[in-house]
N, C-alpha and C positions, 0 to 999 in steps of 0.2 A: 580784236585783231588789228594790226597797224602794218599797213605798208607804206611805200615809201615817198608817196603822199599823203600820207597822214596828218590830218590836223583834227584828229576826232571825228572829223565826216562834219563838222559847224564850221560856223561862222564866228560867234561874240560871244561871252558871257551878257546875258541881259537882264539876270538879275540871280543875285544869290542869298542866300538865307545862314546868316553865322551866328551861332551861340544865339538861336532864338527870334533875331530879327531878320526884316526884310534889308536887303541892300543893295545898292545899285550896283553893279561894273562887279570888280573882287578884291580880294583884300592884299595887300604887298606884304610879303613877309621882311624882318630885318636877317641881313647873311649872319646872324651868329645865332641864329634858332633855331633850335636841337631838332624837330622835326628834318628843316633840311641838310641838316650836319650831317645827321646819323642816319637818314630815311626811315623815322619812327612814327611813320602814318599807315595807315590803312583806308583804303574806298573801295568804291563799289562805282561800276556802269548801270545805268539804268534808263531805257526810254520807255516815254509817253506816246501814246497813238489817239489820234483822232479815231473815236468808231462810230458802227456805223447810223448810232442814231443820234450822232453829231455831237457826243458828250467827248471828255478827253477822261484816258485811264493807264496807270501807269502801270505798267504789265511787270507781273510778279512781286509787286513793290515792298510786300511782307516779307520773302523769298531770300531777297537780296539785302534787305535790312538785318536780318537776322543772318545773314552770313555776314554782315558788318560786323557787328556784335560777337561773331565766334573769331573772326581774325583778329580782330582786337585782344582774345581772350588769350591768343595763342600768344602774339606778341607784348602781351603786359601792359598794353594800354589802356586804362581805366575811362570808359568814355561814359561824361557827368550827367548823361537823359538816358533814359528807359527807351526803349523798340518805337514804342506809340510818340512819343516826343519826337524821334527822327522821320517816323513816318507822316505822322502830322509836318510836319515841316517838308517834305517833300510834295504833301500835295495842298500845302501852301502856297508856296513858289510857284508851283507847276499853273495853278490859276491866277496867282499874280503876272503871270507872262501870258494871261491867254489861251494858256492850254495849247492843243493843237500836238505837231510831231518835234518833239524835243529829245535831247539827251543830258540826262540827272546823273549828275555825280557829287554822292555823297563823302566826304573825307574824312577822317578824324587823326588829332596828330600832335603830338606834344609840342605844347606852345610857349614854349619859356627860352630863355636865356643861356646859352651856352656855360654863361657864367657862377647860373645861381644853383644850389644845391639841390641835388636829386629829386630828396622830399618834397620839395616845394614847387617842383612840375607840374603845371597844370594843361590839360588838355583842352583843346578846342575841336568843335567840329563846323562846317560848311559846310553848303550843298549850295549847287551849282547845276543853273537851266542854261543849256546850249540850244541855238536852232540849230537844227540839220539840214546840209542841204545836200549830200552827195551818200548814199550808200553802194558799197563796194559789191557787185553782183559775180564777178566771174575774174579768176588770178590765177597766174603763173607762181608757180612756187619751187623755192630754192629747198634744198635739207642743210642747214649750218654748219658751220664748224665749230660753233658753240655748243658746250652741254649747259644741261640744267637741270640737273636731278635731286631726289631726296639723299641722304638728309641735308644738303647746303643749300639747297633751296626747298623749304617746305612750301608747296603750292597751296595746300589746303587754308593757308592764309594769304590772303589775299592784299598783300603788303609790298609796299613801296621798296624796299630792298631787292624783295624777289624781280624787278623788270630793272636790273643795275646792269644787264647786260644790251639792252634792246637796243640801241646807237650803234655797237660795233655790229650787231644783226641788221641792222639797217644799211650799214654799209658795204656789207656783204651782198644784199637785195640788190643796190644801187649798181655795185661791180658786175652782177651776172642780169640788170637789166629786168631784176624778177620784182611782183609786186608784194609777196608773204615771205614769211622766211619759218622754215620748218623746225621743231628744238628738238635734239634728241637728249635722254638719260648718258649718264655715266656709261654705261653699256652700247650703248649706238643706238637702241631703239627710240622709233619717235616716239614722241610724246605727246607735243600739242604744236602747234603754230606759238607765235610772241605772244597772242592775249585771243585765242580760238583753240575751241575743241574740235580734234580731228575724227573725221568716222573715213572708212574705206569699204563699199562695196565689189562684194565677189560673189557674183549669182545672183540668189536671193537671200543670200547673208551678208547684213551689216556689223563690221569691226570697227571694234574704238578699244584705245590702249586702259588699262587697268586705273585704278584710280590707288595706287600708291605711293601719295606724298609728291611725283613728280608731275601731277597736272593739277590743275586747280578745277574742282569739284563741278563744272559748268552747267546752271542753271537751264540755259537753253539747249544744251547738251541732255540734262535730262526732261524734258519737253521732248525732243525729238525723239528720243527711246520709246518715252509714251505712244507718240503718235504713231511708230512703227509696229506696235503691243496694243494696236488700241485694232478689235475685231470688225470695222469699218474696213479696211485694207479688205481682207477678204469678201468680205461682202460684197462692195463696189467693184473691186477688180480681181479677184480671185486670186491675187499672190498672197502666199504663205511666208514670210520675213523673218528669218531669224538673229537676233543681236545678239554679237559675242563678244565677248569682253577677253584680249591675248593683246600680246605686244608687236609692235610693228614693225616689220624690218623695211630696206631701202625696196629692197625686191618686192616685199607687198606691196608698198605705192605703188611701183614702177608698171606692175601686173595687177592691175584692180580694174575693174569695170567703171571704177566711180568713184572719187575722194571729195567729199564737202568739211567743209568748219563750220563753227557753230560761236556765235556770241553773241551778247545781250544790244549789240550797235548795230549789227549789220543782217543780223538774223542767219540765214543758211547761203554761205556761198559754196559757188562751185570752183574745182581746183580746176584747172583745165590743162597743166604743165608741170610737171614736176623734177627739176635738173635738165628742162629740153627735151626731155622726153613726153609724149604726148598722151593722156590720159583718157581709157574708154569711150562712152560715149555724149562724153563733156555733157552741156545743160540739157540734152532733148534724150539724157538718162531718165528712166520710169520712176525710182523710187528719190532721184532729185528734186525731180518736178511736184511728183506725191509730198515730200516732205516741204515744202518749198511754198506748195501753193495752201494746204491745210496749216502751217504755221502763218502764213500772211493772214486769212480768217480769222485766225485763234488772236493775234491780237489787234484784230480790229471790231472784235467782237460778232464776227458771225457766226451763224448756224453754219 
């Protein structure tokens, strides 16, 4: 998710890992390189948590590696290590900085020459530890005048083309004072936030919109379903939860008991505002808080 203070929620790069080795700062790209000509990269968000028996663990770290790997496959870029090579290199870095609460992102990206011929494109990957120092808890949120649907944007890769609109949605944010900014499909319905999956309670059902090509498939988006599906809920509190998967009109925001996002930086916020119009019963919602406080555990490794 990015609003419109966004800087990643860090501070520096402090140290990064390219094509194998450790390095300091990052690396400068030259302006005639096809990666950022053409936006022919692919990455991933990923943090590390301090848990609670004082180790550091990058949460989901296989997960997100392996969706590296399938968005790469969609967009034709050929990346030169195996799963276990970028994963090793991930928690590489991650203990060369220290460990502790960081945010990992992994890139991969043709690295050659505007000028030289196709065949001979070679790709590059990095990966990059940020400290953190601000997580986004609670936002106002805009619905765009941007779409962003399949097939001109296939979400299910996770590519640097697909976020070619986020600036003029940021400016949008800025003008209505909002902090998220909402994407709807070709059709009008939402979809997801800029880089957050959206859920909307009504009752004791949880809605989140379909996963056809126009959101990007979110990791912690399916973490959350689990936790919702996991018979602990009933047990502890005796609500019965049901998650449905339909698409989302302006009207179901605007009338829901409860709107959260979901991504790998910021975990589960809550919407609080949606167009100025004011949303249910914002953070001291039951199944927010539920969700909210059993995700913080889960990745710091608690019981």
């Amino acid at each position: 998710m990015a609003d419109k203070q966004d800087t990643l929620g860090a501070k520096k790069i402090i140290k990064s890992w390219s094509n194998g080795k450790l390095v300091r700062g990052r690396r400068r790209l030259d302006s005639l390189n096809v990666g950022l000509n053409y936006a022919q990269a692919v990455w991933e968000g990923m943090r590390s948590f301090k848990q609670i028996d004082g180790t550091t663990k990058i949460f989901q770290l296989e997960d997100h590696i392996y969706r590296l790997f399938k968005s790469a496959k969609v967009q034709g870029i050929r990346i030169p290590y195996d799963v276990k090579d970028i994963i090793n290199g991930c928690n590489i870095l991650v203990n060369a900085c220290g460990g502790g609460d960081l945010y990992i992102r992994p890139i991969a990206y043709i690295d050659s020459d505007c000028s030289e011929i196709r065949q001979d494109f070679k790709v590059s990957v990095d990966i990059h530890a940020f400290e953190m120092t601000s997580i986004t808890v609670d936002v106002k949120a805009i619905i765009s005048s941007h779409s962003r649907s399949y097939p001109e944007y296939d979400m299910q890769s996770k590519c640097s083309a697909n976020y070619n609109k986020i600036f003029k949605m940021f400016e949008e944010a800025e003008r209505a004072n909002a902090d998220v900014v909402l994407v709807t499909d070709k059709n009008g319905y939402i979809v997801e936030a800029i880089a957050a999956n959206i859920f909307i309670q009504k009752g004791d059902v949880i809605i989140t919109p379909p996963d056809n090509g126009s959101i990007l498939p979110g990791i912690t988006r399916r973490t959350v379903v689990e936790i919702l599906q996991d018979p602990l809920l009933f047990a502890k509190h005796q609500k019965t939860c049901m998650v449905a998967v339909k698409e989302l009109t302006k009207a179901d925001l605007y009338t829901a008991d409860g709107i959260f996002l979901t991504n790998t930086r910021d975990g589960i916020v809550n919407v609080s505002e949606v167009d100025g119009k004011k949303i249910g019963l914002g953070k001291d919602n039951f199944y927010y808080k539920y969700i909210k406080n059993t995700y913080s555990n889960l990745i710091r490794g608690k019981k």
